[in-house]
MDTraj code that builds the backbone (N, CA, C; nanometers):
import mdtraj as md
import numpy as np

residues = "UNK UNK UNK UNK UNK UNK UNK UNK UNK UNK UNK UNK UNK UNK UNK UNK UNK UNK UNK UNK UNK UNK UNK UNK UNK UNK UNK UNK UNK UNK UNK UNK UNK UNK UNK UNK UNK UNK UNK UNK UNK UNK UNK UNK UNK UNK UNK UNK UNK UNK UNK UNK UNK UNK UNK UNK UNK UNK UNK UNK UNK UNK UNK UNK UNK UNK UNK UNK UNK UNK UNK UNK UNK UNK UNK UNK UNK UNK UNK UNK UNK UNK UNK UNK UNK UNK UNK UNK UNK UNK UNK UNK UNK UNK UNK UNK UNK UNK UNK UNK UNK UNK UNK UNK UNK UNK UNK UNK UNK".split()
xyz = np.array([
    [0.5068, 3.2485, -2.4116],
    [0.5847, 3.1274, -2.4237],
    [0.5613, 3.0417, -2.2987],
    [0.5109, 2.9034, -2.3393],
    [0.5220, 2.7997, -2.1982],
    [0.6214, 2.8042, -2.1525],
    [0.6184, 2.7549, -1.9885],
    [0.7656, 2.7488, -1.9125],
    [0.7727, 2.5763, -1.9317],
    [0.8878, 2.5655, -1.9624],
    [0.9310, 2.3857, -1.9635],
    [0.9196, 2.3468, -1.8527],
    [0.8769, 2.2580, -1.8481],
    [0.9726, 2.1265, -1.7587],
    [0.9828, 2.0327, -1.7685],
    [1.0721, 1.9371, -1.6920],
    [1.1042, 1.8233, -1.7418],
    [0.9539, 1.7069, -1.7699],
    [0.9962, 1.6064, -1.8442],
    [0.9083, 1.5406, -1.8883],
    [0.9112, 1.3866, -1.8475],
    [0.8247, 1.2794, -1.8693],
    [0.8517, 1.2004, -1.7750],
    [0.9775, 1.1261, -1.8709],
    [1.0709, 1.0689, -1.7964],
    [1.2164, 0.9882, -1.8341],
    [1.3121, 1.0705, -1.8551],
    [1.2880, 1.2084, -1.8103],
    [1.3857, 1.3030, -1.8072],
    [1.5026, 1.3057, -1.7423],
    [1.6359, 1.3246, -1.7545],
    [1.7051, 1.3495, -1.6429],
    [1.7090, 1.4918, -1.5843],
    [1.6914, 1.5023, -1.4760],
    [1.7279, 1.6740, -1.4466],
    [1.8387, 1.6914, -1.3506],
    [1.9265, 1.7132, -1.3642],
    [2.0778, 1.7653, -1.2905],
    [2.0094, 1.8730, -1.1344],
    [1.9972, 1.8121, -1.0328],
    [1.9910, 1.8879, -0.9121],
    [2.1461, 1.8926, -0.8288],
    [2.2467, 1.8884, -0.9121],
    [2.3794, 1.9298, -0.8436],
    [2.3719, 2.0348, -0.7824],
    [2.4547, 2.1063, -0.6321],
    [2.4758, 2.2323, -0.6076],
    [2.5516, 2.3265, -0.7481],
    [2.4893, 2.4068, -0.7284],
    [2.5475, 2.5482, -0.8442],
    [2.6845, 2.6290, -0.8385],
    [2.7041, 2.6237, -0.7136],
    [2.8668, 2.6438, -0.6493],
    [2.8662, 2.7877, -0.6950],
    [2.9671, 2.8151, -0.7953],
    [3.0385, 2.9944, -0.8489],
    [2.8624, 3.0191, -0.9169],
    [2.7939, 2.9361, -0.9792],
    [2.6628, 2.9831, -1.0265],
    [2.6006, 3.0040, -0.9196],
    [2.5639, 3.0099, -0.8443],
    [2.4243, 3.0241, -0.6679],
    [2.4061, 3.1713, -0.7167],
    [2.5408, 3.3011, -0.7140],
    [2.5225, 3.4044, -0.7411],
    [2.4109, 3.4585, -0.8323],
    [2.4293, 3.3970, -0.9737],
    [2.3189, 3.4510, -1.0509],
    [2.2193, 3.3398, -1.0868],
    [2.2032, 3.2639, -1.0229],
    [2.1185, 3.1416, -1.0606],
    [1.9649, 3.2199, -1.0248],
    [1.8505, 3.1762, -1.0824],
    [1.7371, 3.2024, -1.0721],
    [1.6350, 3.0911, -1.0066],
    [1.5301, 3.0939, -0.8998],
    [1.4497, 3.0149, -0.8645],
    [1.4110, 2.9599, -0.9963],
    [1.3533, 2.8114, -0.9785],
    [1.3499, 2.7582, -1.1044],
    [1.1762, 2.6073, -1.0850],
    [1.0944, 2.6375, -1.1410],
    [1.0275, 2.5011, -1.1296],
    [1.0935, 2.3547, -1.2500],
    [1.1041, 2.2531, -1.1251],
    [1.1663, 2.1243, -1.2552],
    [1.0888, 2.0873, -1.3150],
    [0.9739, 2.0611, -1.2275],
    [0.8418, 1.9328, -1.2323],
    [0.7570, 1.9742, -1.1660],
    [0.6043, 1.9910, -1.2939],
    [0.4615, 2.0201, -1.2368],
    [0.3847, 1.9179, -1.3273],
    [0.3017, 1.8708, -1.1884],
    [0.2236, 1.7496, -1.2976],
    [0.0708, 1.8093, -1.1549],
    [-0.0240, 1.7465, -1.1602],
    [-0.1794, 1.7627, -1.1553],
    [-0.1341, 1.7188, -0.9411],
    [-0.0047, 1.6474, -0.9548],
    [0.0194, 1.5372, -0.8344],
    [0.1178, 1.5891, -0.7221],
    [0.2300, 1.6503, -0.7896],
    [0.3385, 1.6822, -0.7736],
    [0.4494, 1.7848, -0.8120],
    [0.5207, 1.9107, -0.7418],
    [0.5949, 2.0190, -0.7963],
    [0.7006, 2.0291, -0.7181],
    [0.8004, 2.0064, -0.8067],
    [0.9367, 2.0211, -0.7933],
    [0.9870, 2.1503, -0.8122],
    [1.0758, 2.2210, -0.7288],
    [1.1176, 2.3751, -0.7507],
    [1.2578, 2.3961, -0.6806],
    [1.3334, 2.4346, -0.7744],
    [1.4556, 2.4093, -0.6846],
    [1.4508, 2.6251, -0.6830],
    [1.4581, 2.6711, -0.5172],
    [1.4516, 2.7981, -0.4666],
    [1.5887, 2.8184, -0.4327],
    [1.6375, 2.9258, -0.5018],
    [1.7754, 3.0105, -0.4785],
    [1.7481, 3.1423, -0.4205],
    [1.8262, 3.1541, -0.2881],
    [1.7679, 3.2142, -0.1890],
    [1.9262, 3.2891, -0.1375],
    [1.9322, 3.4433, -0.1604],
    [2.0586, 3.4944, -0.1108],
    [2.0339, 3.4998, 0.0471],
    [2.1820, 3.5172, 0.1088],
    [2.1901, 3.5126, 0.2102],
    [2.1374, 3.6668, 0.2746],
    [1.9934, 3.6682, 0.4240],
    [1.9569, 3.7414, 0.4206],
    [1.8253, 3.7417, 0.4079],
    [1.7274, 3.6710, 0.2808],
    [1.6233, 3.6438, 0.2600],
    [1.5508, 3.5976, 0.3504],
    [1.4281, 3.6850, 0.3678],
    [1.3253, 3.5677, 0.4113],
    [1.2081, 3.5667, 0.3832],
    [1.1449, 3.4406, 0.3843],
    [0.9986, 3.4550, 0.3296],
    [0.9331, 3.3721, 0.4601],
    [0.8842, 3.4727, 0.4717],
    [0.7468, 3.4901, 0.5983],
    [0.6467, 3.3944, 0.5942],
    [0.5896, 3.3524, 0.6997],
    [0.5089, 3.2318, 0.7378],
    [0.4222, 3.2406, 0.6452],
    [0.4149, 3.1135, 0.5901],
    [0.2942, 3.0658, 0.4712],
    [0.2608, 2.9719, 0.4598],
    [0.1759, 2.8883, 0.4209],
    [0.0722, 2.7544, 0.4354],
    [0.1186, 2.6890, 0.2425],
    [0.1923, 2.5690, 0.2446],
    [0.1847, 2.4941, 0.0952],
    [0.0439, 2.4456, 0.0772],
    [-0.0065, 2.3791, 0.0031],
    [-0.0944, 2.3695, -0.0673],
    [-0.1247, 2.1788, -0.0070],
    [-0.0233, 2.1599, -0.0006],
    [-0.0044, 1.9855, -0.0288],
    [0.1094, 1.9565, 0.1301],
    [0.1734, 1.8102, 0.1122],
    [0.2462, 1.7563, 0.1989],
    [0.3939, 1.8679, 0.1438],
    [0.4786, 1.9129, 0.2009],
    [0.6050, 1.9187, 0.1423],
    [0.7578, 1.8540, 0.2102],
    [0.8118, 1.8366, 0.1286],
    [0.9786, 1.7833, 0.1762],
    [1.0468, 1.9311, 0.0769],
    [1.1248, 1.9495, 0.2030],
    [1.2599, 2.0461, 0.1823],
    [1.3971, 2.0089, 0.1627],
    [1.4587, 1.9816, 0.0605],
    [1.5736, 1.9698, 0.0670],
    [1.7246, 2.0432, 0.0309],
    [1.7676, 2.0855, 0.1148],
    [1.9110, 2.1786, 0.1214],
    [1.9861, 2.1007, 0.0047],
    [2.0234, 2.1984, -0.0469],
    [2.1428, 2.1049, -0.1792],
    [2.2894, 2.1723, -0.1686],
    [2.3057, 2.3280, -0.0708],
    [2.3815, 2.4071, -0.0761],
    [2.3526, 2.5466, 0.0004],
    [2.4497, 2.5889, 0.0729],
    [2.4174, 2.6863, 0.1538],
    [2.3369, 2.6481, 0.3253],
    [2.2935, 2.7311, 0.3817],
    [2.2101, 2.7312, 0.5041],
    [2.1094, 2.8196, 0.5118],
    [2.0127, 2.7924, 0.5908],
    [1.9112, 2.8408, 0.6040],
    [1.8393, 2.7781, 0.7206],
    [1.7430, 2.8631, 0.8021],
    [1.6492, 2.8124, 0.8918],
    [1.5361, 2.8098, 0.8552],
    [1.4746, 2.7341, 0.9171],
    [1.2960, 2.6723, 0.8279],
    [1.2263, 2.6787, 0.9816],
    [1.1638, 2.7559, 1.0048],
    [1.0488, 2.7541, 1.1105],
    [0.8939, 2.7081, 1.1176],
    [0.8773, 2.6101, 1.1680],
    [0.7600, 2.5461, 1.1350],
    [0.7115, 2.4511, 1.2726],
    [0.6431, 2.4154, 1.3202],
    [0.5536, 2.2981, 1.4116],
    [0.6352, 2.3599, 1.5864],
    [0.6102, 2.4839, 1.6018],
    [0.7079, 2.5472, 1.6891],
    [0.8746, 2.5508, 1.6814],
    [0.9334, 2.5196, 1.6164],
    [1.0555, 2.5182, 1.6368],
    [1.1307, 2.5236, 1.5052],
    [1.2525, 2.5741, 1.5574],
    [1.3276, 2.6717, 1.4427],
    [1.4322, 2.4987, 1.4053],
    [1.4684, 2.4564, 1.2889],
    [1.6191, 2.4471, 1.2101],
    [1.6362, 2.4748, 1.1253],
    [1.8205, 2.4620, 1.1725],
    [1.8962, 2.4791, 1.0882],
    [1.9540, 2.3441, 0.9287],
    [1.8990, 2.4120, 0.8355],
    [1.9618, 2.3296, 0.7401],
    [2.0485, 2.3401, 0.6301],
    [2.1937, 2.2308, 0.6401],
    [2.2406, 2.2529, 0.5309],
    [2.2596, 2.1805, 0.4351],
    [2.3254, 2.1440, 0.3467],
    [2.3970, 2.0664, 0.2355],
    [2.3297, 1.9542, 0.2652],
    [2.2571, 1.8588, 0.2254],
    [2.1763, 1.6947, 0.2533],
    [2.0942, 1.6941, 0.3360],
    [2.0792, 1.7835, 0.3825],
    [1.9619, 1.7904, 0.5120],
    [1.8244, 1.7900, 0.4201],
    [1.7218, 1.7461, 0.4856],
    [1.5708, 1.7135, 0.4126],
    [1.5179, 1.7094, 0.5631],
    [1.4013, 1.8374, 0.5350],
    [1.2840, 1.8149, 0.6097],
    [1.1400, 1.8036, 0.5430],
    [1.0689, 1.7187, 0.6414],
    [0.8878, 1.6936, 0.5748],
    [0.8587, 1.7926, 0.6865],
    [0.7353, 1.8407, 0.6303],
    [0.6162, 1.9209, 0.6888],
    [0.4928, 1.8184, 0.5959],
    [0.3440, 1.8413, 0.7017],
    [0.2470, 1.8146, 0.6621],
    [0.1825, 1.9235, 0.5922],
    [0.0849, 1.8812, 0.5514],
    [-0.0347, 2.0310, 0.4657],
    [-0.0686, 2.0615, 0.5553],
    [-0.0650, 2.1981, 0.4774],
    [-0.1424, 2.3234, 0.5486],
    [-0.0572, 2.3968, 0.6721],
    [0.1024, 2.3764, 0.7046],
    [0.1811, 2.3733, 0.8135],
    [0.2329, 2.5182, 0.8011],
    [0.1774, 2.6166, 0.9017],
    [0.2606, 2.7728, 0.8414],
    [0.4141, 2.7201, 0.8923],
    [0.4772, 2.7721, 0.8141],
    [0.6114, 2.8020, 0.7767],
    [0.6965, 2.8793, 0.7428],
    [0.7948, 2.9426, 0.7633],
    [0.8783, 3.0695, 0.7354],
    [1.0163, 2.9868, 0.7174],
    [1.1139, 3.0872, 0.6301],
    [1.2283, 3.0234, 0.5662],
    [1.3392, 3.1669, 0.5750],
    [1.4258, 3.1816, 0.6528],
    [1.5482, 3.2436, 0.6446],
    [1.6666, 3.2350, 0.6139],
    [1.7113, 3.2639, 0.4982],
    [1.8469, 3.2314, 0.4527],
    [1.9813, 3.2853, 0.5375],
    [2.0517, 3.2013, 0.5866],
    [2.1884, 3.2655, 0.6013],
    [2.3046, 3.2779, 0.5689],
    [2.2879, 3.1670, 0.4374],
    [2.4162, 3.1792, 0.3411],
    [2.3285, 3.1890, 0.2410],
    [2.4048, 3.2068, 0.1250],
    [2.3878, 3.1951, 0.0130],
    [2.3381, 3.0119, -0.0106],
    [2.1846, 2.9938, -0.1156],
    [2.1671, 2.8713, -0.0950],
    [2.0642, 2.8546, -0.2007],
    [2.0513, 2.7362, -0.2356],
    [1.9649, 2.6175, -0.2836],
    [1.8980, 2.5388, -0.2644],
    [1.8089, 2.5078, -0.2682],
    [1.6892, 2.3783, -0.2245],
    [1.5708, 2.3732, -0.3155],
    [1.5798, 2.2259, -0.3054],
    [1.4374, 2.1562, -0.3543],
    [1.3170, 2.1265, -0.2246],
    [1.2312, 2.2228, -0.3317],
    [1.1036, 2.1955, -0.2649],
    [1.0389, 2.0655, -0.3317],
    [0.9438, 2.0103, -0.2532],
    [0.8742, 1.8905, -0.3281],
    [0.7699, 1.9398, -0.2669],
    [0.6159, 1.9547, -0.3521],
    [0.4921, 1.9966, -0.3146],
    [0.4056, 1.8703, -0.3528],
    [0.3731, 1.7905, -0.2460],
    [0.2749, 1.6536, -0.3221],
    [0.1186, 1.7163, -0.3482],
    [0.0498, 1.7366, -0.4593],
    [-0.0777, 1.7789, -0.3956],
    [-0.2209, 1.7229, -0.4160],
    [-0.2116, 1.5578, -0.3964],
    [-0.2802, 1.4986, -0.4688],
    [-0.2343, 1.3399, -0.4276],
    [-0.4033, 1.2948, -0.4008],
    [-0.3133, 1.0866, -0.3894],
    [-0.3300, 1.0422, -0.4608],
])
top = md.Topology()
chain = top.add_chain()
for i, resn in enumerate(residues, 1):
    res = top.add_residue(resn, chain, resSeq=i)
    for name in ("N", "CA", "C"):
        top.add_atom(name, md.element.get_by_symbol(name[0]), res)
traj = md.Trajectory(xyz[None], top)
């Protein structure tokens, strides 16, 4: 079975998940040839170890905290916070609450 995603004129609901974060599942919104949208649910505790995206990325916190280590230096992000990294930028991601975020992967001009 294909995995959906949204299509173009779609609306897609990126609200925080609140009592859902618990069993919510990492999720891709939007994959096109250009661009991938992924909203990552990440328990508190998690971490995923330095790795290189593919493309430009923006991070955005929708819920919870977490630290993002990247271009020497560690933050902290929560609730509205958005960070850019360039391609090819190793990066590591530690959760310390319970949390949510949209990744945006550009990979293509």
């Amino acid at each position: 079975m294909a995995v959906s995603h949204a299509q173009p004129g779609e609306v897609i609901d990126v609200r925080p998940l609140g009592a859902g974060l618990a069993t919510a599942k990492t999720s891709t919104l939007l994959k096109t040839e250009k661009v991938e949208v992924i909203r990552l649910v990440m328990a508190a505790g998690k971490v995923l170890a330095a790795h290189k995206a593919r493309g430009e990325i923006t991070v955005h916190c929708l819920e919870g905290k977490l630290t993002f280590t990247a271009l020497g230096q560690t933050h902290e992000l929560t609730a509205g916070q958005l960070l850019y990294l360039p391609a090819g930028e190793p990066h590591s991601v530690q959760c310390l609450e319970d949390a949510s975020f949209l990744l945006t992967i550009l990979l293509g001009t």
